[in-house]
N, C-alpha and C positions, 0 to 999 in steps of 0.2 A: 504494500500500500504506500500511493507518493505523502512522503510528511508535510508536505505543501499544501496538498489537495487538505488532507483531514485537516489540518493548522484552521486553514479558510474556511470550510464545511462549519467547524464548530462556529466561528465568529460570526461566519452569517444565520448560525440559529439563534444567535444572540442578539442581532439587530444592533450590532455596533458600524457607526460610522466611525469613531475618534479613538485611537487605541489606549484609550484612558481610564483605569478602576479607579474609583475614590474608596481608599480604605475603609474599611466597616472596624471604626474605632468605636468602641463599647464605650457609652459612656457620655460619648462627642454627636455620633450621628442623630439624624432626627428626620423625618421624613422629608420633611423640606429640602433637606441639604442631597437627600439620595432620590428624591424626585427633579433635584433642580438641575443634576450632573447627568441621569439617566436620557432625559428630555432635550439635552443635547446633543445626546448622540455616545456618549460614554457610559459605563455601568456605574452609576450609583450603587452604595451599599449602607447596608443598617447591622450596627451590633447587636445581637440580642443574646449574647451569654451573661449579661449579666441580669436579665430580666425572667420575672416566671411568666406561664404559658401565657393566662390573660394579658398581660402586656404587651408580649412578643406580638400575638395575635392582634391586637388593638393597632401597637406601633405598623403593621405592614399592610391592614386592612388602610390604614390614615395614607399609608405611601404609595396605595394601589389607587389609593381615591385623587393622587396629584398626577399620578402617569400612566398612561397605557405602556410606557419600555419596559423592558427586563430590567429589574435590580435584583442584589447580593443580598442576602440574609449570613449571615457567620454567628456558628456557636463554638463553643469554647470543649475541646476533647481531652482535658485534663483528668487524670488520675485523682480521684474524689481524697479529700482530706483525712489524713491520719491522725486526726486532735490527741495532746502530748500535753497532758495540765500542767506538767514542771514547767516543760519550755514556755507552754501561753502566759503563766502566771510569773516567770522572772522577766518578759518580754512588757508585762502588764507593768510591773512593779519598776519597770527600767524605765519606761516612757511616763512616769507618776509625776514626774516632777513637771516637766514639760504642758502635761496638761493641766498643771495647777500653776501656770503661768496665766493660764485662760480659766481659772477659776473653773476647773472643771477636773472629771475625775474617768480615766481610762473605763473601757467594759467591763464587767466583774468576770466576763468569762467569753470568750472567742468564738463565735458563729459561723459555719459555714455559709457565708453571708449569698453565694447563690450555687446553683447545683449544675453539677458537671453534665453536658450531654449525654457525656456514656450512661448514666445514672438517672436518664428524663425520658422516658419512655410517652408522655404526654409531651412533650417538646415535640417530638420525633410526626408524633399524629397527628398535633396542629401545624407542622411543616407541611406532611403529606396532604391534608386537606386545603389548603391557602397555596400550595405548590408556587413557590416566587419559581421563576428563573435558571435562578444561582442561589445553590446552599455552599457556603466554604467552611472547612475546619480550620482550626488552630489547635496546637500545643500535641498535635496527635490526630487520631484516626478513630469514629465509631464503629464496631462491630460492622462484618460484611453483611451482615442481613439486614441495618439501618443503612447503607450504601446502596444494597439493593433494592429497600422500598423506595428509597430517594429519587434513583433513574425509572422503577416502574411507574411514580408521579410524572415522569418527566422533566423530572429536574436536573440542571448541572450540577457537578460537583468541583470544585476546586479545594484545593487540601494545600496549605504553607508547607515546605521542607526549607530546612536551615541546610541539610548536606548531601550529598548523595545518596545515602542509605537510605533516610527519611524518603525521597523523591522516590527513590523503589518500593517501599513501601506499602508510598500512596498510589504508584500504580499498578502494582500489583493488586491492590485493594479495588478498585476503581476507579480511580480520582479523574476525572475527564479533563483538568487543568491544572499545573502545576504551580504555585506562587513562591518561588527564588527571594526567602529574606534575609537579604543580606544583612552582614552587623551595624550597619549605617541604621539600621530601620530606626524609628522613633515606638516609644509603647513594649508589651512585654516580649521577648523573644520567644520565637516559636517550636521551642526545640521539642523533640518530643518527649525525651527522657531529660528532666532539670539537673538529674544525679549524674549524665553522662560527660561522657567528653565531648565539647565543644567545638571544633574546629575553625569556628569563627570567619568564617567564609565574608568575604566582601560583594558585595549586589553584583559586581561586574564578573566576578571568576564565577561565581553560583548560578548566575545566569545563563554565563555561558558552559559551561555545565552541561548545566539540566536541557539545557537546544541543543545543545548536541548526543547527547544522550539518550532521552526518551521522546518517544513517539509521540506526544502529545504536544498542545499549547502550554507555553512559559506566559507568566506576566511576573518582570521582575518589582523588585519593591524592595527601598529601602535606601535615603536619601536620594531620593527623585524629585525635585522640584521645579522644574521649567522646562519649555519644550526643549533644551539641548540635552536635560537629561533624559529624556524621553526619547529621544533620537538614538542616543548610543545606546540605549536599552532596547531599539528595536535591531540596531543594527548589529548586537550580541545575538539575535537569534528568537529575543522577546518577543511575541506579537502584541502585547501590550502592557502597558509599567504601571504600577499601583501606587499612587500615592496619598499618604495621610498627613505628615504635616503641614503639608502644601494647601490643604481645605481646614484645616483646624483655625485660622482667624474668621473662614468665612462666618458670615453674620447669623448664618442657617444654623450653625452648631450650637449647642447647650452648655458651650464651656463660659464661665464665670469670667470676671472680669479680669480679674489680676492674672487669670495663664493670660487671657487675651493678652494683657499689657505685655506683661513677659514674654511671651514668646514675639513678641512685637516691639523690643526692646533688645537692647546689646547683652543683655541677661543670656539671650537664647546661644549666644557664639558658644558657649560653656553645654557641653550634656554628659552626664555619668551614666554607667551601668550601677542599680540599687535593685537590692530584694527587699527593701526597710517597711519600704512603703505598702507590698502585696504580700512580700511572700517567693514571690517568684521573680526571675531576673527582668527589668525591663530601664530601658533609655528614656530617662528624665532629664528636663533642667535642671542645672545645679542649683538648689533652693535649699531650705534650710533644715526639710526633709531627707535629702540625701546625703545631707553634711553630715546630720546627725547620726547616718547608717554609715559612714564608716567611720564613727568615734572608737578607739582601742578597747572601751570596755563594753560595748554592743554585746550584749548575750546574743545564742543563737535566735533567729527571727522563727516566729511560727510556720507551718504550713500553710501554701497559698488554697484557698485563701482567705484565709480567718486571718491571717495578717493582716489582711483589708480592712476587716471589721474593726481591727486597734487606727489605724490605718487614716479609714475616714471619718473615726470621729474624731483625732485629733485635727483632722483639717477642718472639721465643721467647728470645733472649738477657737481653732485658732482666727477662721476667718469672721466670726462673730465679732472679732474683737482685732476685725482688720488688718488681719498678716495673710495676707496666702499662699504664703513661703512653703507651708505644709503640703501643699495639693499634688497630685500626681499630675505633673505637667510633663505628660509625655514628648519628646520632641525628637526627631532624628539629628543625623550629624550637620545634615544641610539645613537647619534653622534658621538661619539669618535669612535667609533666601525668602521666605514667608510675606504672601502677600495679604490684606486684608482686603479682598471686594468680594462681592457675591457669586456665589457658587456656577451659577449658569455662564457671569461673563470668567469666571477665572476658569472655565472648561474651555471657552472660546478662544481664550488668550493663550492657553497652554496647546492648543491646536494651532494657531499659527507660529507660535514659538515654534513646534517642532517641523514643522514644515518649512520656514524657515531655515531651520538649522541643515534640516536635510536639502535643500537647494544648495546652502553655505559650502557642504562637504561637495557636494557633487561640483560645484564650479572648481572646489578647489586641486579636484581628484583631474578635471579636464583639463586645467594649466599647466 
């Protein structure tokens, strides 16, 4: 079979004109913003691993009502939480003080604050029946028989690998697209095993990778912010680049004011890798959150993610009282880059950017 032919075949089942995902950041998205990217001709996406069924369903019914295009839906395929009261409880007792800066006082005890796909058997059936599109995984892979009711709805699948293995995996499981996240990415990384080895793969080598490799569509992701990074991301082999900090100031998202500012500020040149804040490993701005997680006397952090639950109420604490230093400000390595206008015209502008750019190369390639 030509990998040209299928590459094509899939993208025209998906009614893309623009080779452009907008990340499905949990958290961030909101119908608006994945109805406003979809409607130009790119795949808009909505997070819902961090939501239960009734919301999921609410949030994609509201995003069905703003577009006839295909959008992304993405759940979270994390290994459900092993709760460890010593560690919750020296992690509680560590951050005590912190929260009694904000005249407030840590959870008395750590929450699986939302529930892993592998683990939501009603997730799976309000999918099948609302059938979006695109369903994607992250952090991992659902059982083949939730894969298989997925495509007998009709659904796509895209699956994140961080390495090669992971990419075999996903297609050995079904994954119909593969999403190349490189370590630039902003938000949590998608590895599948947290306990494993890393290889720390860059957008560019992983991308080019995974095109060359398997038989399916790539969309890379992971420091893509304008059409010239969208360019070399299709010219590694990509047929389309994913990106999420890139939409994170648009106006459409439900992020608070201070990431706005911050990430919209000289603040964002700076991003760390922390687990402080979830649990799991993810790219934040340096705030006062991530400074705090690599202090020398940090006890171990809880499992992801009842980390969250210590997590966001110190952020709900501290921004009461006007700090939002706390907040999971996820950001990739290309944050400065970050533009704030609305989502429809920054789909529009990242389309002639890349077009652009691609004319730029080819005159340069015929001199």
């Amino acid at each position: 079979m030509n990998t040209n032919t299928t590459r094509m075949r899939l993208l025209d089942r998906l009614q893309l004109t623009k080779p452009i995902v907008q990340a499905p950041m949990a958290g961030v998205t909101t119908p608006a913003l994945a109805a406003a990217v979809s409607n130009e001709g790119g795949l808009g996406s909505l997070g819902i691993g961090a939501m239960n069924v009734e919301t999921a369903r609410k949030t994609l019914r509201e995003t069905k009502a703003l577009t006839g295009k295909p959008f992304n839906v993405n759940v979270f395929c994390h290994q459900p939480a092993q709760p460890d009261a010593d560690v919750d409880r020296h992690w509680t007792d560590w951050l005590a003080p912190r929260f009694a800066q904000f005249g407030a006082k840590p959870p008395q005890t750590l929450k699986e604050i939302y529930v892993s796909f592998l683990d939501d058997p009603a997730m799976l059936a309000m999918l099948i029946e609302e059938h979006p599109a695109v369903v994607s995984f992250h952090f991992g892979l659902p059982p083949r028989a939730a894969i298989d009711a997925l495509h007998a709805a009709g659904i796509v699948l895209f699956a994140s690998a961080t390495n090669l293995d992971e990419a075999a995996q996903a297609v050995a499981a079904g994954a119909d697209v593969l999403v190349a996240q490189g370590i630039e990415a902003g938000g949590h990384r998608g590895v599948f095993d947290p306990d494993g080895r890393d290889p720390l793969l860059g957008t560019f080598a992983l991308t080019r990778l995974l095109a060359s490799g398997f038989d399916v569509p790539v969309v890379a992701a992971g420091g893509i912010m304008d059409g010239a990074g969208i360019a070399a991301a299709l010219a590694l082999g990509a047929q389309a680049a994913q990106l999420g900090t890139a939409f994170v100031a648009c106006p459409e998202t439900s992020i608070d004011e201070g990431y706005r500012r911050t990430l919209l500020s000289e603040s964002a040149r700076q991003t760390t890798f922390t687990t402080a804040i979830s649990g799991r490993l993810a790219r934040s701005i340096v705030n006062r959150f991530t400074t705090l997680g690599e202090a020398p006397d940090k006890p171990e952090v809880p499992a992801y993610p009842m980390a969250y639950d210590a997590g966001k109420a110190l952020n709900a604490a501290a921004k009461a009282h006007g700090e939002p230093g706390y907040g999971a400000q996820w950001a990739g390595q290309a944050a400065p880059l970050a533009r704030a206008m609305p989502a429809a015209e920054l789909t529009r502008t990242l389309q002639r950017e890349t077009e652009a750019a691609v004319a730029a190369l080819r005159a340069r390639l015929a001199q």
